[in-house]
C-alpha positions in Angstrom: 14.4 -15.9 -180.4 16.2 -19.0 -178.5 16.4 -22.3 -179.9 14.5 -23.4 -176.3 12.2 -20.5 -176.7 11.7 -21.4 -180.4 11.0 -25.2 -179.5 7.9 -23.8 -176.7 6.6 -22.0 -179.3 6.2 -24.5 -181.8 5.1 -27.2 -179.4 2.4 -24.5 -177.5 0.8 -23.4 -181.6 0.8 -28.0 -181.8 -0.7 -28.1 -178.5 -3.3 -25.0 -179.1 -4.3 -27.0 -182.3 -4.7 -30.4 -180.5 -7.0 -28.6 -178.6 -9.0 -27.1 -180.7 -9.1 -30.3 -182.8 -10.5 -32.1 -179.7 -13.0 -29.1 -178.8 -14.3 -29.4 -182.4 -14.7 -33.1 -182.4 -16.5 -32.9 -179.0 -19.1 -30.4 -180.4 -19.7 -32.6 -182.9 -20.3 -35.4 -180.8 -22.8 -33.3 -178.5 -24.4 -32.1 -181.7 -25.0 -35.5 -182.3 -26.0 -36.7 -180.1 -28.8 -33.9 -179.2 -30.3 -34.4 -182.9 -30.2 -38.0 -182.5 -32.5 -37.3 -178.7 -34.7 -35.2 -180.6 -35.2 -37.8 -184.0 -35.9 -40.3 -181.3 -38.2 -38.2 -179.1 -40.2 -37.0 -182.7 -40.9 -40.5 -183.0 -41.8 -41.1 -179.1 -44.5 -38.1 -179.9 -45.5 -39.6 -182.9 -46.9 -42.8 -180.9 -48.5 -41.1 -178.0 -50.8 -38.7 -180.5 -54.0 -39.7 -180.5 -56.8 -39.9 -182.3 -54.8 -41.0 -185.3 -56.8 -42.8 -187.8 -56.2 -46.2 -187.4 -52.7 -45.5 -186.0 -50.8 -47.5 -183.3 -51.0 -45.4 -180.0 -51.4 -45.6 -176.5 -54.7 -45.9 -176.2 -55.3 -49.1 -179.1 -53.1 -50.6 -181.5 -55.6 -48.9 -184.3 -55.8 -51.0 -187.8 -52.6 -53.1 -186.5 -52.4 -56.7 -185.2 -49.2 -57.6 -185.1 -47.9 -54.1 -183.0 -48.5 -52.2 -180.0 -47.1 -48.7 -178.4 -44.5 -50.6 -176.4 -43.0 -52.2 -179.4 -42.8 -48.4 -180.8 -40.7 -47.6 -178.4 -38.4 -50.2 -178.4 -37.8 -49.9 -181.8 -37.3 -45.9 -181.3 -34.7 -46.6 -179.0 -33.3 -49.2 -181.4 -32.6 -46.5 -183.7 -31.5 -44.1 -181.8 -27.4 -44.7 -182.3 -27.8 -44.7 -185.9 -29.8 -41.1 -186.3 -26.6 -40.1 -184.2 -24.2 -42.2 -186.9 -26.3 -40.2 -189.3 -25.3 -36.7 -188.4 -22.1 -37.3 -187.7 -22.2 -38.7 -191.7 -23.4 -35.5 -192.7 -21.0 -33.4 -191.0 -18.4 -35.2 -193.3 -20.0 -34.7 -196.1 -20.8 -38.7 -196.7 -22.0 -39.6 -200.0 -25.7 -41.5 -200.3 -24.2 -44.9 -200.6 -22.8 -44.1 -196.7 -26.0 -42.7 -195.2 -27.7 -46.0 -197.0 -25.7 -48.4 -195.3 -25.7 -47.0 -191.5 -29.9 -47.0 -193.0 -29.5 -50.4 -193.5 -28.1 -51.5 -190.0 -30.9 -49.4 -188.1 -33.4 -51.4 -190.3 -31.2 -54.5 -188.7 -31.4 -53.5 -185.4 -35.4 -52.6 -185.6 -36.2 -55.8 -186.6 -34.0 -57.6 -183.8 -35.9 -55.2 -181.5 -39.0 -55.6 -183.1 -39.0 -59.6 -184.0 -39.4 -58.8 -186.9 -42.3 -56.3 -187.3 -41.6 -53.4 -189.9 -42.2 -50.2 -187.1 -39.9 -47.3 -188.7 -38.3 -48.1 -191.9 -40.2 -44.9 -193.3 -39.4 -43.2 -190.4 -35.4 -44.4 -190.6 -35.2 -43.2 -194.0 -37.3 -39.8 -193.3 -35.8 -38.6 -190.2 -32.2 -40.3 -191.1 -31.7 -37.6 -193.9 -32.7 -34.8 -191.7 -30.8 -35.7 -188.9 -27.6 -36.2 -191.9 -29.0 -32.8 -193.7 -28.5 -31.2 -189.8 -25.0 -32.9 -189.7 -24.5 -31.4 -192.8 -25.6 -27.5 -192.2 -23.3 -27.9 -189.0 -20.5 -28.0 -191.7 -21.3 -24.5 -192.7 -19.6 -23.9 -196.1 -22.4 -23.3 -198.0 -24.4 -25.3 -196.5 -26.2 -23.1 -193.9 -28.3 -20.8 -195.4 -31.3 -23.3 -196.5 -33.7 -25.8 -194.8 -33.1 -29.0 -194.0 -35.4 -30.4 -196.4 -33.6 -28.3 -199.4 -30.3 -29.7 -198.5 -31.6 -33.3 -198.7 -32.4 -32.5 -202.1 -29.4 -30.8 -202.9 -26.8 -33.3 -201.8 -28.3 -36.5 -201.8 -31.6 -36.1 -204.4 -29.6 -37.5 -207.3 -28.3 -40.5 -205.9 -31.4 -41.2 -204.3 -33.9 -41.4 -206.8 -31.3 -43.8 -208.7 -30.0 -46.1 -206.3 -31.1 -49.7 -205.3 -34.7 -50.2 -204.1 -35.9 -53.3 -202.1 -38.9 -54.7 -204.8 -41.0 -56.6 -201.6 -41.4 -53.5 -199.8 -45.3 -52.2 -199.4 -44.1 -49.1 -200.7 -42.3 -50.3 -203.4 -45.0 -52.5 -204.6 -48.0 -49.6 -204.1 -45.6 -47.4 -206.0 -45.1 -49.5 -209.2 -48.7 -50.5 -208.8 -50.2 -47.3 -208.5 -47.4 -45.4 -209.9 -47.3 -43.3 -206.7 -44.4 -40.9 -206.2 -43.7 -42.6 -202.4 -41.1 -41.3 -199.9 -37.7 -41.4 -202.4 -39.6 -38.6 -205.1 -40.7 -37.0 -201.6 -37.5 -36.4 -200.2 -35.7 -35.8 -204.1 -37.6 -32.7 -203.8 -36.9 -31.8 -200.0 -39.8 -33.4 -198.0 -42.5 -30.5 -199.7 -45.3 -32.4 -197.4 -43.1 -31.5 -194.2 -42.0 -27.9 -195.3 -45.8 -27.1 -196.6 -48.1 -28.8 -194.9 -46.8 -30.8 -192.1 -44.8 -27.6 -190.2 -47.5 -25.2 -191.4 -50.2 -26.9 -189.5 -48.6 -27.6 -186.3 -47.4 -24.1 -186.6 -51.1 -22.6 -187.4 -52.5 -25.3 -185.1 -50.3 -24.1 -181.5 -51.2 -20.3 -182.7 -55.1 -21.7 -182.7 -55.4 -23.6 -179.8 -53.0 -21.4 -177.3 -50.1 -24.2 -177.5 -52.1 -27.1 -176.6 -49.1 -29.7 -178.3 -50.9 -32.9 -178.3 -54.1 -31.0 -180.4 -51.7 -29.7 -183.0 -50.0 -32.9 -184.1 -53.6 -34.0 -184.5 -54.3 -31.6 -187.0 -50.8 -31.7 -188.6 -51.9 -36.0 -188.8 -55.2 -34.8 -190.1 -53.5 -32.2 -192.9 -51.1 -34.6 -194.3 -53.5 -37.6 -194.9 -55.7 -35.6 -196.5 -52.9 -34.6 -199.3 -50.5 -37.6 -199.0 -50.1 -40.2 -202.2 -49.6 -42.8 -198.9 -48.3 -45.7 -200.2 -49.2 -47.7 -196.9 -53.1 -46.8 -197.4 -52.9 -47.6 -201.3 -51.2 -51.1 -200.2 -53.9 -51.6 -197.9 -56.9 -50.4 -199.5 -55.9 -49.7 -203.1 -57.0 -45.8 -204.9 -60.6 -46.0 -203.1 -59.0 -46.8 -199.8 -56.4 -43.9 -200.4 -59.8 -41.7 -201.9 -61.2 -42.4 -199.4 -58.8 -41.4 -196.4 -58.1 -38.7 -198.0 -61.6 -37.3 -198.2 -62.3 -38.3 -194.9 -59.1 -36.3 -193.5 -60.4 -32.9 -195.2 -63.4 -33.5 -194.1 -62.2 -33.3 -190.2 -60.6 -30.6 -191.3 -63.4 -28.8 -193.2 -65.5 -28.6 -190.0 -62.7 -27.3 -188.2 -60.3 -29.6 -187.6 -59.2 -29.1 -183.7 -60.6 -26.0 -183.2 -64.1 -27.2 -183.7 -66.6 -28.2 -180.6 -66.3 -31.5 -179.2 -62.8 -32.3 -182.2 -61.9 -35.5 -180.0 -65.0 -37.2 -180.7 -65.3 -36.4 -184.3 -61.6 -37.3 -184.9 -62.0 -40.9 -183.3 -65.1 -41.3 -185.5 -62.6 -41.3 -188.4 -59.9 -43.1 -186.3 -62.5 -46.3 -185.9 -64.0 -46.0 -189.4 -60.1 -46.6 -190.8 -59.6 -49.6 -188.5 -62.9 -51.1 -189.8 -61.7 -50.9 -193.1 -57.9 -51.7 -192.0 -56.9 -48.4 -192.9 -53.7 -47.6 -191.9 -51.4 -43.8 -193.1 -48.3 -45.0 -191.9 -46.7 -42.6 -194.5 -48.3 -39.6 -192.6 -47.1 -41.0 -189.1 -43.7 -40.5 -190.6 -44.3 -37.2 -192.1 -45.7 -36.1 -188.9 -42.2 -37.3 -186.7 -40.5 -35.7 -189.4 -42.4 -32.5 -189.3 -41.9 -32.2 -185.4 -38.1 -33.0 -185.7 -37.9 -30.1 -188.4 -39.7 -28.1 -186.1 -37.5 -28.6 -183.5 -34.3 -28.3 -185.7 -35.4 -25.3 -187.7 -35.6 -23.5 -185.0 -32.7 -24.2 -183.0 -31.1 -23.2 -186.2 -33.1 -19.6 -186.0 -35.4 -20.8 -189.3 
């Protein structure tokens, strides 16, 4: 071979790799991006299902004064650019300390977007570490062949448990109070309320009802309250407000849940009997996004 022909060789295998670099990196980006679309559309779902008991929604603000559906949606759209920041953390592997941080400056943004008003921060730490857990899988290197939920778990479960807490948080304080596990033991063992209860009944719930969407994420709502150690309804009405959510969920769902004559009515009978008492599951709203965005994922992924 020719020293010229040598040189066009060498510079087309540097060229071919430039290339591919650049294909790979815009991939990613799309990826990204799409998971971040779908994170904020679980959330935009989320605020239009109704009834949820005493749940912010289109149709009333439920057991909330200082929010409203509109302000959901700014924040969702707040957030956005950091569930994208997310994945693009997990496809490099990012330690927990990273993903907190980019948590951190969604919370920032939320409140700008909010004034304020605490919408997501559940709901930025839930759906953040799936949308880093599906930044993650994208890696492949043994990182492909398990849900989202059990990658969470894997990677990041340690550090999660141990690292810094904020003390004033509602959670915080309902967890040390009532020594409820709340959402950093949830996620340590890979989201168990999304992978078996919160898919399962949306799942069993379109199969029921011939794929009526909107019914389903009712009963999903519905399913996790009725199991859920909510932190928001134990800082709101203590163990008999919890007790009593809870019973009050299974018993929609012991008469039939959605598939049951005239379900609407019976589930905004609950829905106003939780905003009498100020009852609010904002731990099972964020299950519920999650629960659709794992959907979603999972089955992009073929799971």
């Amino acid at each position: 071979m020719s020293a010229v022909a040598s040189r066009v060789a060498v510079a087309t295998t540097v060229a071919a790799r430039e290339a591919s670099s650049a294909g790979h990196a815009l991939r990613i980006a799309a990826w990204a991006q799409h998971v971040a679309a779908m994170a904020e559309h679980s959330l935009l779902l989320e605020v239009s299902t109704f009834p949820k008991p005493g749940l912010v929604s289109d149709i009333d603000n439920g057991s909330h004064t200082d929010m409203d559906a509109a302000m959901f949606r700014r924040s969702a759209a707040a957030i956005r650019p950091f569930f994208r920041e997310l994945v693009v953390a997990g496809v490099c592997n990012a330690e927990m300390a990273t993903l907190r941080r980019i948590g951190l400056r969604a919370e920032r943004a939320m409140l700008e977007a909010t004034r304020g008003v605490n919408t997501h921060r559940g709901a930025i730490f839930g759906v953040g570490l799936l949308c880093a857990a599906a930044g993650l899988r994208a890696r492949g290197r043994g990182y492909v062949n398990m849900p989202l939920g059990r990658l969470v778990a894997a990677r990041w479960g340690r550090d999660m448990v141990g690292g810094p807490r904020l003390p004033d948080s509602h959670g915080e304080m309902a967890s040390r109070r009532y020594g409820a596990g709340g959402a950093r033991q949830e996620a340590a063992r890979g989201f168990p309320s999304v992978y078996e209860v919160g898919l399962p009944a949306l799942r069993a719930a379109l199969h029921a009802t011939t794929g009526d969407a909107a019914a389903a994420r009712v009963q999903a709502c519905f399913a996790l309250i009725a199991i859920l150690e909510d932190t928001n309804l134990l800082h709101r009405g203590g163990a008999d407000g919890l007790r009593y959510a809870q019973q009050c969920a299974q018993g929609f769902l012991d008469a039939g849940g959605v598939c049951q004559p005239h379900w609407q009515a019976r589930a905004q009978a609950v829905h106003h009997a939780f905003v009498e008492r100020r009852l609010s599951p904002g731990g099972a709203a964020d299950v519920l996004a999650m629960s659709m965005l794992a959907a979603d994922l999972e089955r992009a992924e073929g799971w």
